[in-house]
NUGUKE-99201 format. One record per residue (C-alpha): residue in one letter; x, y, z; residue number from 1. Coordinates in steps of 0.2 Angstrom, whole numbers. Example, Ala and Ser with C-alpha at 12.3 -4.5 7.8 and 13.67 -1.06 7.14 Angstrom:
// NUGUKE-99201
mivex xx yy zz gunu
A 62 -22 39 1
S 68 -5 36 2
//
This chain:
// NUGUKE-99201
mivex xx yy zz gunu
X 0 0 0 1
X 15 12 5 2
X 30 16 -5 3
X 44 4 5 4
X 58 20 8 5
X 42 35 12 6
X 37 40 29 7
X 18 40 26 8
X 10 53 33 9
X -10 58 29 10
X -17 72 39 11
X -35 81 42 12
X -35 95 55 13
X -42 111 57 14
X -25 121 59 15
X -13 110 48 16
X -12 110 29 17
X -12 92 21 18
X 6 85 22 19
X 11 75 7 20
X 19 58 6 21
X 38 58 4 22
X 38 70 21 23
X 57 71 27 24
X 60 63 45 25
X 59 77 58 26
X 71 80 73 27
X 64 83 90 28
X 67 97 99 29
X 81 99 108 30
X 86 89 122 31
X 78 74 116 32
X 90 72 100 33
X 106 73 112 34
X 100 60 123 35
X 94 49 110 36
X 110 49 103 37
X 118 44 120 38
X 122 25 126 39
X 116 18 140 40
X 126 8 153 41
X 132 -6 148 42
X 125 -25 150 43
X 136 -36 163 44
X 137 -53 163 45
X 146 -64 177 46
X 154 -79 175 47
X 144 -95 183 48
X 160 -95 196 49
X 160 -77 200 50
X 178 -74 195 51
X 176 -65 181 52
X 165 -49 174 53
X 161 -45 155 54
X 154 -28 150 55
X 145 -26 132 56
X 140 -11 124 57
X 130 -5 109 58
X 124 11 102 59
X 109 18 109 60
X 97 17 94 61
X 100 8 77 62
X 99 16 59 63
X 82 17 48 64
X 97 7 35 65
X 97 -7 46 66
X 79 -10 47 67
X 77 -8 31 68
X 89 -23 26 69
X 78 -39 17 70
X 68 -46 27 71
X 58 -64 23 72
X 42 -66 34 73
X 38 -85 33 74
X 30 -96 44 75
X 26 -83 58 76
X 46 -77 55 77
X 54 -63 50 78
X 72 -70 45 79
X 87 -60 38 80
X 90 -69 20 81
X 106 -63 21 82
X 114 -68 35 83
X 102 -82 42 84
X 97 -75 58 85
X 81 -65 66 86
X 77 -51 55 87
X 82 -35 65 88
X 96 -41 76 89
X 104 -27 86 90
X 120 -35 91 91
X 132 -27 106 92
X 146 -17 98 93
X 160 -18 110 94
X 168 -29 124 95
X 179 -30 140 96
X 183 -40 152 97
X 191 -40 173 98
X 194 -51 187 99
X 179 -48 201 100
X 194 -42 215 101
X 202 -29 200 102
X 198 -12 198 103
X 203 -13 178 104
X 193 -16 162 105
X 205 -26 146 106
X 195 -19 131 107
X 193 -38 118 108
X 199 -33 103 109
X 186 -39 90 110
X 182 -35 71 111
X 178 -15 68 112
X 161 -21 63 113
X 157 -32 78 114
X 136 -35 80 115
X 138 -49 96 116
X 123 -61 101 117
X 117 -77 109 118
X 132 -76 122 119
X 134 -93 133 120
X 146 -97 145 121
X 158 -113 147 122
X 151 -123 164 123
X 170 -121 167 124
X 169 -102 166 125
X 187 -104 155 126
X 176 -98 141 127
X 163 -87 133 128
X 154 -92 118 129
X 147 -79 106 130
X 141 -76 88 131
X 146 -62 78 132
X 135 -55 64 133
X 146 -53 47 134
X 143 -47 30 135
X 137 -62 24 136
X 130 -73 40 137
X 133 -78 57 138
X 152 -84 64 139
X 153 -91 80 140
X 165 -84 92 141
X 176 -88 106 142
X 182 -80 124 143
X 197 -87 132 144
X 195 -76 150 145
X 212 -79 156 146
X 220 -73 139 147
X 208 -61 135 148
X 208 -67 117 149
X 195 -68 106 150
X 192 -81 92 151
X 183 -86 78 152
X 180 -104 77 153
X 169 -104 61 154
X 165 -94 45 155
X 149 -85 45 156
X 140 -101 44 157
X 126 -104 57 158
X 109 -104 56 159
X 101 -92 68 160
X 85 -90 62 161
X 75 -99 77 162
X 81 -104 93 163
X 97 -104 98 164
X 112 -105 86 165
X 125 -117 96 166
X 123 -123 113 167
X 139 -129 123 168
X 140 -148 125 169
X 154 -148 139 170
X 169 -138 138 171
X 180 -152 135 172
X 170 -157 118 173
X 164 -138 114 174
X 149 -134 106 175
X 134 -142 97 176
X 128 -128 81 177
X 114 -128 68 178
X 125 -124 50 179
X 118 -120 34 180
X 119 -134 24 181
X 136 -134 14 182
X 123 -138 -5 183
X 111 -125 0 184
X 109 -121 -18 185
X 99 -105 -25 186
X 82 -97 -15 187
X 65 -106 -22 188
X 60 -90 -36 189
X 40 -91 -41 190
X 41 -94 -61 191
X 28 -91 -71 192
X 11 -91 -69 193
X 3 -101 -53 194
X 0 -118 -56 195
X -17 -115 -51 196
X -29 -107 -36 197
X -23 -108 -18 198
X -38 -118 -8 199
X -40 -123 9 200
X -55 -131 16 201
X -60 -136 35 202
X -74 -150 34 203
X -84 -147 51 204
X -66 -149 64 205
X -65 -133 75 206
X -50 -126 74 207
X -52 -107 81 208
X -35 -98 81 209
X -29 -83 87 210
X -22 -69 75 211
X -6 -72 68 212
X 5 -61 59 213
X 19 -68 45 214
X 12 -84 40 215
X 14 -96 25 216
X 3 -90 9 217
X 6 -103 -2 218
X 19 -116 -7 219
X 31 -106 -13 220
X 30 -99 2 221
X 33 -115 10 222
X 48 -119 0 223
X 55 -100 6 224
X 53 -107 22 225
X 61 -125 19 226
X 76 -118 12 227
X 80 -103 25 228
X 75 -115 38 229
X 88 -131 35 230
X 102 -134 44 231
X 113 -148 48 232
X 122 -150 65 233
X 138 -151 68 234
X 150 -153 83 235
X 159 -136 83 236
X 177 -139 98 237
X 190 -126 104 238
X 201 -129 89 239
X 190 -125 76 240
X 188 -145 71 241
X 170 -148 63 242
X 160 -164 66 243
X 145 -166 55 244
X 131 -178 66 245
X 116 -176 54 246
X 108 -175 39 247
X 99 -156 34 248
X 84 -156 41 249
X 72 -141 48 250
X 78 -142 67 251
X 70 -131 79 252
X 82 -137 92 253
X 97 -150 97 254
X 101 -149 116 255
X 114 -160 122 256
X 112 -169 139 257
X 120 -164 154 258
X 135 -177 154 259
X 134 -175 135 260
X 131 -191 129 261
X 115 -187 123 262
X 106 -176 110 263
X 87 -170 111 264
X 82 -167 96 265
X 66 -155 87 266
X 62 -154 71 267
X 50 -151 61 268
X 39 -159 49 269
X 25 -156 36 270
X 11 -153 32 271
X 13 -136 37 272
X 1 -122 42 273
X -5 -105 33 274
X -17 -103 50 275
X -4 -105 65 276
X 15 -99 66 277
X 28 -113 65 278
X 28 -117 83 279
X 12 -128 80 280
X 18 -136 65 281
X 21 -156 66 282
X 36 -161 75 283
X 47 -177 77 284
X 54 -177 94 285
X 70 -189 95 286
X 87 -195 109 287
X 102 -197 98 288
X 121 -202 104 289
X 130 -188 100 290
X 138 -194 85 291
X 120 -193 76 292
X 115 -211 78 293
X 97 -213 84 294
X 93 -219 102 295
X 73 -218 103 296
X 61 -207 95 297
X 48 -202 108 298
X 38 -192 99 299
X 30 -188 81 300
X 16 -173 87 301
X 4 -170 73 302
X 0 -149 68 303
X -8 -140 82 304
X -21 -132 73 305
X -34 -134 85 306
X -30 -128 101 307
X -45 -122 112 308
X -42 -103 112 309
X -47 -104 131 310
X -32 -97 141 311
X -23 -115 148 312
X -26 -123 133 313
X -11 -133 127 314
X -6 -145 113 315
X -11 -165 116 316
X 2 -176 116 317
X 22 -172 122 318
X 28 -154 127 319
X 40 -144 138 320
X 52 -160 134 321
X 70 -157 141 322
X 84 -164 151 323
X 85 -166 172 324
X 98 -153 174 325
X 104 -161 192 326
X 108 -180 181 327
X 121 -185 169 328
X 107 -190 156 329
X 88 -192 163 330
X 74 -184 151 331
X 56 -175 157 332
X 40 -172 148 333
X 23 -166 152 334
X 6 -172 143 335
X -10 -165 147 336
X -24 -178 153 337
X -38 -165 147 338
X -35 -169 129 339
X -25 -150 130 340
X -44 -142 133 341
X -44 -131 147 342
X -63 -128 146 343
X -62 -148 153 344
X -67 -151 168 345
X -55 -164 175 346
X -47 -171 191 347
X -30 -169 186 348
X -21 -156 170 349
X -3 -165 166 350
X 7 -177 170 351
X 26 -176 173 352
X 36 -187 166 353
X 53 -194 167 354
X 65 -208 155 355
X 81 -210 161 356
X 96 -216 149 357
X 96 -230 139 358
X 78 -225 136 359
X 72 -242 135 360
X 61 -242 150 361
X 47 -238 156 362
X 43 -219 160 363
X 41 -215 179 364
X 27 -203 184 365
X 35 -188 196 366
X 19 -177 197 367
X 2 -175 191 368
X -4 -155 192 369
X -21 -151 196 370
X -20 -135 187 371
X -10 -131 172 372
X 9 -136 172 373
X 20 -120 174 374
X 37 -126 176 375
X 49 -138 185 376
X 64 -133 194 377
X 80 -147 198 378
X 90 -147 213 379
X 96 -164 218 380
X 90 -182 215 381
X 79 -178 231 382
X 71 -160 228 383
X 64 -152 214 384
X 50 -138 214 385
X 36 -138 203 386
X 24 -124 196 387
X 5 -126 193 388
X -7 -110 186 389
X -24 -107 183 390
X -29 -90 171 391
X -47 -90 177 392
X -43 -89 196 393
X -26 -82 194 394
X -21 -94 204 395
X 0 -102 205 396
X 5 -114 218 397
X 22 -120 220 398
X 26 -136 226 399
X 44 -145 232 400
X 44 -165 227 401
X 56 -179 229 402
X 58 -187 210 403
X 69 -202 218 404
X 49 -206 228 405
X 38 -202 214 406
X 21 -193 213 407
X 17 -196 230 408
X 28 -184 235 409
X 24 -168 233 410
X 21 -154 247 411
X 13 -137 246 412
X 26 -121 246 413
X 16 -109 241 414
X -3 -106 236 415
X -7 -87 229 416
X -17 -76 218 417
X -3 -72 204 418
X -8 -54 204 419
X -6 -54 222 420
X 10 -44 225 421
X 12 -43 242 422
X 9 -61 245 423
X 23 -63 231 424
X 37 -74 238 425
X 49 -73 226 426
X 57 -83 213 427
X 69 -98 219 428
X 89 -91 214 429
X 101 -106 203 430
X 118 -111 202 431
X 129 -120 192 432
X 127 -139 198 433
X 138 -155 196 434
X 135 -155 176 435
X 137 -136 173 436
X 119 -134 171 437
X 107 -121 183 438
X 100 -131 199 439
X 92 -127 214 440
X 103 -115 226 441
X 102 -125 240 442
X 114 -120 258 443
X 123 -128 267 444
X 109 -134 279 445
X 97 -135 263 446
X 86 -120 261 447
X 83 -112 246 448
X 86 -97 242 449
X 73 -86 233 450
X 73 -66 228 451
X 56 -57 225 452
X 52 -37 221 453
X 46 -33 237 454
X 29 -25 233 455
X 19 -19 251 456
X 7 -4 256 457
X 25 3 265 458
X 33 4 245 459
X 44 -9 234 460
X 58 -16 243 461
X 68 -32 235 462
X 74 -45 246 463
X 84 -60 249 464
X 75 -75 259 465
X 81 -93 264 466
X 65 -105 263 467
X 65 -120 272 468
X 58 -134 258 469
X 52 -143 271 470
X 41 -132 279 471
X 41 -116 268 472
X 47 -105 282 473
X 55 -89 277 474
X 69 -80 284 475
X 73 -63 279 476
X 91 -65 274 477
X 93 -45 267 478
X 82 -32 260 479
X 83 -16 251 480
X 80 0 261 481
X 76 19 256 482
X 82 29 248 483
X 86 13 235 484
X 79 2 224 485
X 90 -13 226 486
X 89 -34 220 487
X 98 -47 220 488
X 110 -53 204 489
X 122 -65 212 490
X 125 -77 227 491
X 144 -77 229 492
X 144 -90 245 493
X 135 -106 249 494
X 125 -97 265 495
X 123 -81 256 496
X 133 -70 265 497
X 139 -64 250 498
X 131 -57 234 499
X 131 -44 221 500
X 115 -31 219 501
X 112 -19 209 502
X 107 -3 216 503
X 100 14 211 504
X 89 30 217 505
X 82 43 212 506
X 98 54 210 507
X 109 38 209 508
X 113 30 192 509
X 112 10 193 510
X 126 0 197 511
X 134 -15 204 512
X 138 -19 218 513
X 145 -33 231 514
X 138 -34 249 515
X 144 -44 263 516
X 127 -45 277 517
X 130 -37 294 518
X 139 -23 284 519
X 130 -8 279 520
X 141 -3 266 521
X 142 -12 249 522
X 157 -12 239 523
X 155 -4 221 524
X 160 -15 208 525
X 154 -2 191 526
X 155 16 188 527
X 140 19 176 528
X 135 38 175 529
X 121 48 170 530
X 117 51 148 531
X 104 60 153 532
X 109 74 164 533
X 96 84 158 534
X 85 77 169 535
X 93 81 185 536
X 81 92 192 537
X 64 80 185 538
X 54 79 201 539
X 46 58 203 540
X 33 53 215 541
X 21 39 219 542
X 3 44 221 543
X -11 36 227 544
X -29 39 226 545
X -48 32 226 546
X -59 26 212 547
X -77 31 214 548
X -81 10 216 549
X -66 9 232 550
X -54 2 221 551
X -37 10 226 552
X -29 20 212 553
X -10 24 210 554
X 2 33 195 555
X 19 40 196 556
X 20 60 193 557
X 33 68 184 558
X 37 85 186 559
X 48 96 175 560
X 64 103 179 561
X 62 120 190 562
X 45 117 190 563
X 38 127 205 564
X 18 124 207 565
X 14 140 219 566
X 24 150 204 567
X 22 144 189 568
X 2 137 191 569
X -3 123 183 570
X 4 113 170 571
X -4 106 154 572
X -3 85 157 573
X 1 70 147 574
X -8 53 155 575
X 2 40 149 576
X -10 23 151 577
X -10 2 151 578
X -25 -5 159 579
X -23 -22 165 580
X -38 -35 168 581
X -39 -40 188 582
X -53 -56 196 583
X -51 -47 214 584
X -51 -29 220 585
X -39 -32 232 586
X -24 -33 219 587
X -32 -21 208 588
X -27 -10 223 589
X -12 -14 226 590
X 4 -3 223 591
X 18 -13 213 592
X 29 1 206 593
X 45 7 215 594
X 46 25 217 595
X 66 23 221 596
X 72 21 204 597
X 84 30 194 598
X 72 36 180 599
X 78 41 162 600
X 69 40 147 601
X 72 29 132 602
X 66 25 113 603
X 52 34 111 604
X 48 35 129 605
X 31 47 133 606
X 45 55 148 607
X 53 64 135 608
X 39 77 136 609
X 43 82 153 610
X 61 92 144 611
X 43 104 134 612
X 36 108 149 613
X 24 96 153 614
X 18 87 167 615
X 18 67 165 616
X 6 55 174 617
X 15 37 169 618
X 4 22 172 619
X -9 27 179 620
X -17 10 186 621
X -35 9 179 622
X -38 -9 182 623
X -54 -20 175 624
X -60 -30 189 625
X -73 -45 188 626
X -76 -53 204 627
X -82 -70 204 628
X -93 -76 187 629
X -91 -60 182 630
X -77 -57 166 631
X -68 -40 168 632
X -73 -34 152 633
X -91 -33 155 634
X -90 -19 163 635
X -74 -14 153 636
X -81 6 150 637
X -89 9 165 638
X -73 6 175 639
X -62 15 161 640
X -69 28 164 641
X -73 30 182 642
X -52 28 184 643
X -47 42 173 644
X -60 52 181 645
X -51 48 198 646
X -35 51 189 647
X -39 66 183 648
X -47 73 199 649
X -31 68 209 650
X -17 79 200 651
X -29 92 198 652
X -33 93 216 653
X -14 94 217 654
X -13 110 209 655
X 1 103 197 656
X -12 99 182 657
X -24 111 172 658
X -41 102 169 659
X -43 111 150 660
X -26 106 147 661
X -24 88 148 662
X -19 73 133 663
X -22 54 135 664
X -9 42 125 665
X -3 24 124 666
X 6 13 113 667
X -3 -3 109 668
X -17 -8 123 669
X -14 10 127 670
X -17 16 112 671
X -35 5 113 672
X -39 14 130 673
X -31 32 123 674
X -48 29 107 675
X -61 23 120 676
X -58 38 131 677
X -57 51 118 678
X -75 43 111 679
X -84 41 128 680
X -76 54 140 681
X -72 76 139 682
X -58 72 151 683
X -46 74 139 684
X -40 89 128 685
X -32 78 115 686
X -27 58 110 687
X -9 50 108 688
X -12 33 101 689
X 1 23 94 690
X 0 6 86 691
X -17 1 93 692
X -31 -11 89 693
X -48 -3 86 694
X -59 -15 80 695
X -61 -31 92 696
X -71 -38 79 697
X -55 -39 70 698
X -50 -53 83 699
X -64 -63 83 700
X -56 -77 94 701
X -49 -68 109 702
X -38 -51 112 703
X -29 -46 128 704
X -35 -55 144 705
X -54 -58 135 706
X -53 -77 131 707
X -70 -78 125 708
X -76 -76 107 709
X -85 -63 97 710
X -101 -73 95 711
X -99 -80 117 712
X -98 -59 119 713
X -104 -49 104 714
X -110 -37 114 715
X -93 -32 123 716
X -81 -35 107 717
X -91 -22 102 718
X -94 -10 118 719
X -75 -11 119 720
X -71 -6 101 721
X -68 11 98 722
X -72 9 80 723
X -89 7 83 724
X -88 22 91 725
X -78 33 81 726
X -89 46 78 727
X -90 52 97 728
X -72 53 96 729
X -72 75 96 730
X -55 78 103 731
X -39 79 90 732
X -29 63 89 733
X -14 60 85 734
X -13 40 77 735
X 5 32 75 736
X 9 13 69 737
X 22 4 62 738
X 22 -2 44 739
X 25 -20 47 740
X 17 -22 66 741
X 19 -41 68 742
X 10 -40 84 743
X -3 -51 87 744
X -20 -40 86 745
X -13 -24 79 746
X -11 -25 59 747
X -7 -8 54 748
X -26 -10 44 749
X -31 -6 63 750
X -26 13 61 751
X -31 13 42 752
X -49 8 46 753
X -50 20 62 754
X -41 35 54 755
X -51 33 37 756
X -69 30 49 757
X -65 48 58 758
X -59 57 42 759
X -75 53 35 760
X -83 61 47 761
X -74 77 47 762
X -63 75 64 763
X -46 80 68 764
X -34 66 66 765
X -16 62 60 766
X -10 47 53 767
X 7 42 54 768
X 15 28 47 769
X 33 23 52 770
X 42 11 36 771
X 51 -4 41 772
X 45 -3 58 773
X 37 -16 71 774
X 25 -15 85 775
X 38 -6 95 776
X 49 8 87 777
X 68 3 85 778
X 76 18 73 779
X 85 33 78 780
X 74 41 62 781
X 57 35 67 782
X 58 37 84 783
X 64 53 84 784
X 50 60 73 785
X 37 49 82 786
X 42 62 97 787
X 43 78 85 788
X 26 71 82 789
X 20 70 99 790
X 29 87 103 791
X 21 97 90 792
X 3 89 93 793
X 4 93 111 794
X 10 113 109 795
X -4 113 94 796
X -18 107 103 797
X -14 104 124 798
X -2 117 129 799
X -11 133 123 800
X -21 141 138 801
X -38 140 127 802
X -43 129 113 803
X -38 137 95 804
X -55 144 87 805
X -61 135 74 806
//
């Protein structure tokens, strides 16, 4: 529809003249540009013994040039033809290395055009694995840490369009990779004219699927996706030596086992799909030694078109297949005993499984799961933990078992609504076990060790617990305290005496750090400093207030620079706004965001406004509650609206906000909420609404957290969709999307359809759309004229004291 190298942009307003396609990319107003163009701190990554500490950097944003590089978009894929990875891949530019105890960095010298990804390190933590983007495909790389050297072991190869490219089998044998296949021959090209009418039938089966963007089209398409998609695996060691183990075949996966005698392999099979991404396509499921030569094939799972859209619905048959990472060579699997239908009702979900090497014998039941299997977690041959959820409750329980005693085993840790953050224990914290894989952190008297957020009426403070598996008793080992937001990264001793946080504030930028309990004092390990010193003086503060139903409200307020209230009046307001569906008013209430944290804008963060003199309220919580047998959408508007009423009233009655003077914007479900308040509310001066879905009958099989159908709830797809009520929408608003938005739910025809609907009706609204770009913005271009955009929308039609006369 749109030239490939224009930024689009059609326009209806009162003020501005038509703009024409072919529009130039805008600069925002200064200092947005300047601290766009500014990196961020660096990543870290510490070795699995602690000894060592890598830093990476990248630029902060990348070039329009290198989205706009080919991009294939096959099976629910976007794949780079060139180079045979992800389409898009934003590799880290730069590397250096210390010892924990030393104070200086050793800069790796790597190729001037380095793009590094997919980083793994050695269980020994000799090495550090990476792969380097080239001119012509993916290389795989490797870190000696006590040289400092860096080494290619392979010519830009490797298949990096799914998964991971090359996974370590043991550091004495190096590393299993997917290679492109050495007689690749030429890409598939369509000749000619079709051979005939593409045609697919459905002859009475249900097979209700969510949107999906990307997919097959036609079996041409099919052969694109064949011959991007093959590889071959091969045993990659330190010297460089390659050891072919396979035929080419279309291998979503190859995972050696812990002792690596084993391989687990995925690939897939046809007939493919044109309805459901690859991830449902048939699969063959297979142990092989590690020289290739088949062991057992456990599984050969037919398409998955069919999958219940109900949230908890899962493929029948074998799934989340993978090794015990606590044993040399011992296999689990999950099957679901309600035929994968969560709408069921049954006495049990799944069952785990476990087969342990030769593979000959008979599979041992560890655990059957009452509600969905979420996860399991290895420790030793006697104590795992296991996860069970439930959407419609929002229930998780956690539960400890012993594998070596079978299901009868398991005892209750924890029992909690998942939205519950105060009752949030944490998440168990891993080490590096006897095979080099993560385990269970256990101590030396055999608690766990778990790390949560911290969430409670008092504010957000992370913490360290030891957690007896026996009884689930906690004891509070270490948590943060004001004025910092602090969390766990690293246990650097078997009692956790020792562990590395990284901290920040307010005024303080993150870093790391090593703490020692019973000392007040941590011991700096980075020096990170502030890219945005522009917003120094930015004022940030939690606030809480009421919903007219009870429901306990809160948003983080930004203030501007020198802003002085009693001097300079009220401000003009952008609400910034992601409402998120709840089954209990209690955690609807509940306040879950840290005020302590260093906060600087990024991409094309709506915190950018506050350097134009405006007032930011970010996130306002407007949660949508249904208790009981009622869904949270029924009521959907109602308590939309009621929250950014309470919103509204609550900065106002601050004196910070001027009522007249106040914009609504949100990217995505935002940008949904941004429509729908614009058409059934006079809140708000003016709309922001970037990449959003307008039409739910557009997703006629579930969107968000709604989970039933358009013909279950007809009546709410269409209450909720803005769309249908467009023509309320009387406030100017500013529409945004990318071009090739592979999210699920929000085609860019989303915004066509909304912005040509109020066109036609003569109101003022502005359509831009961004080439080459995602659901999320990436480009230093785009995303620095999506915030000229936003700038010059807000001084047009917020900031004046009095609306423009028509």
């Amino acid at each position: 529809m749109f030239g490939a190298v224009r930024l689009v942009v059609l326009v209806q307003t009162m003020f501005w003249a038509p703009v024409a396609a072919g529009t130039p990319w805008q600069e925002p107003p200064e200092p947005i540009g300047t601290i766009l163009d500014a990196s961020g701190p660096p990543s870290l990554t510490l070795s699995p013994d602690n000894a060592w500490m890598v830093e990476l950097e990248r630029p902060s944003l990348p070039s329009l040039a290198q989205l706009a590089e080919p991009v294939v978009r096959v099976a629910g894929l976007q794949i780079n033809p060139k180079t045979r990875e992800r389409a898009r891949t934003y590799g880290y530019t730069k590397m250096r290395i210390r010892p924990m105890g030393e104070k200086n960095w050793v800069a790796v010298t790597l190729p001037e055009t380095s793009s590094i990804s997919q980083m793994s390190w050695s269980s020994d933590s000799q090495y550090l694995a990476f792969t380097q983007t080239e001119e012509s495909g993916v290389s795989l790389w490797v870190l000696e840490l006590a040289t400092g050297d860096a080494k290619r072991l392979t010519a830009p190869v490797l298949n990096q369009t799914y998964g991971r490219a090359c996974t370590w089998i043991t550091p004495e044998q190096g590393l299993l990779c997917k290679v492109r296949p050495a007689d690749e021959g030429t890409v598939p090209v369509e000749e000619g004219l079709p051979e005939g009418p593409v045609i697919e039938e459905n002859l009475g089966r249900a097979t209700p699927a969510r949107t999906y963007t990307n997919l097959l089209q036609s079996p041409h398409d099919e052969r694109v996706f064949e011959y991007y998609f093959r590889s071959e695996l091969q045993h990659i060691s330190l010297d460089g030596a390659h050891t072919s183990v396979s035929e080419t075949g279309l291998y979503t996966s190859a995972s050696p086992s812990p002792d690596g005698q084993y391989l687990l392999v995925q690939q897939l099979q046809r007939p493919f799909s044109y309805h459901v991404p690859l991830s449902r396509f048939p699969r063959l499921i297979e142990v092989w030694k590690a020289d290739g030569k088949l062991v057992k094939a456990l599984a050969d799972l037919p398409l998955a078109d069919a999958i219940p859209i109900a949230f908890g619905s899962v493929r029948k048959g074998m799934r989340s297949v993978g090794w015990r990472t606590d044993m040399g060579a011992s296999l689990t699997w999950v099957e679901a005993l309600d035929e994968g239908d969560a709408r069921k009702e049954v006495e049990f979900r799944d069952e785990l499984f476990q087969l342990d090497a030769p593979f000959d014998g008979t599979p041992t039941t560890l655990w059957k799961s009452s509600l969905r299997f979420g996860g399991a977690s290895w420790g030793t041959a006697s104590l795992a933990m296991v996860e069970e959820w439930w959407y419609d409750s929002r229930t998780v329980r956690s539960w400890i078992i012993d594998p070596s005693a079978g299901e009868t085993s398991a005892r209750l840790l924890h029992e909690r609504n998942y939205q519950d953050a105060y009752a949030d224990p944490g998440e168990p914290i891993f080490r590096r076990g006897e095979f080099g894989r993560s385990v269970l952190f256990t101590t030396s008297d055999g608690d766990l060790l778990f790390r949560g957020k911290g969430a409670s009426p008092e504010g957000v403070f992370p913490f360290l617990d030891r957690v007896d598996p026996a009884t689930g008793e906690a004891v509070r080992i270490w948590a943060a305290k004001d004025p910092y937001y602090e969390t766990v990264v690293r246990i650097l001793d078997e009692d956790a005496t020792r562990f590395v946080t990284r901290r920040q504030s307010k005024t303080s930028v993150p870093n790391y750090y090593t703490r020692q309990v019973g000392k007040k004092r941590p011991k700096r390990l980075t020096a990170h400093e502030d890219w945005a010193p522009a917003f120094d003086g930015v004022r940030k503060e939690l606030i809480t207030y009421e919903r007219a139903d009870g429901v306990q409200l809160s948003a983080t307020l930004y203030l501007p620079a020198g802003y002085n209230a009693a001097k300079d009046g009220p401000l003009p307001f952008l609400f910034w706004a992601y409402p998120r569906e709840h089954k209990s008013k209690k955690t609807a209430s509940q306040i879950t965001t840290p005020t302590q944290t260093f906060s600087r804008p990024y991409g094309s963060s709506s915190m950018f406004l506050l350097t134009q003199g405006y007032g930011l309220l970010s996130g306002p919580t407007m949660p949508i509650v249904g208790e009981g047998d009622q869904e949270p959408n029924d009521t959907y508007r109602e308590q939309l609206v009621a929250s950014a009423q309470a919103a509204v009233d609550a900065v106002v009655a601050r004196g910070v906000a001027d009522p007249d003077r106040i914009a609504i914007g949100g990217h995505s479900y935002g940008a949904f909420t941004t429509a729908n308040l614009l058409a059934h509310t006079d809140l708000f001066r003016a709309g922001i609404a970037r990449s959003g879905a307008y039409n739910r009958t557009l997703t006629p099989f579930g969107f968000q957290g709604e989970q039933r159908t358009f013909w279950e709830a007809q009546d709410v797809y269409m209450s909720m969709s803005p769309f249908t009520h467009a023509s309320k929408i009387n406030e100017p608003m500013l529409m945004i999307h990318g071009q090739n938005d592979s999210n699920s739910g929000t085609y860019p025809i989303q915004s066509e359809r909304l912005y040509e609907a109020m066109k036609g009706m003569g109101a003022t609204v502005r359509w831009v759309v961004l080439p080459y770009e995602d659901h999320g913005y990436r480009s230093r271009e785009a995303i620095g004229h999506t915030l000229w955009e936003m700038v010059r929308w807000m001084d047009t039609y917020v900031k004046p004291a009095k609306p423009a006369a028509d």
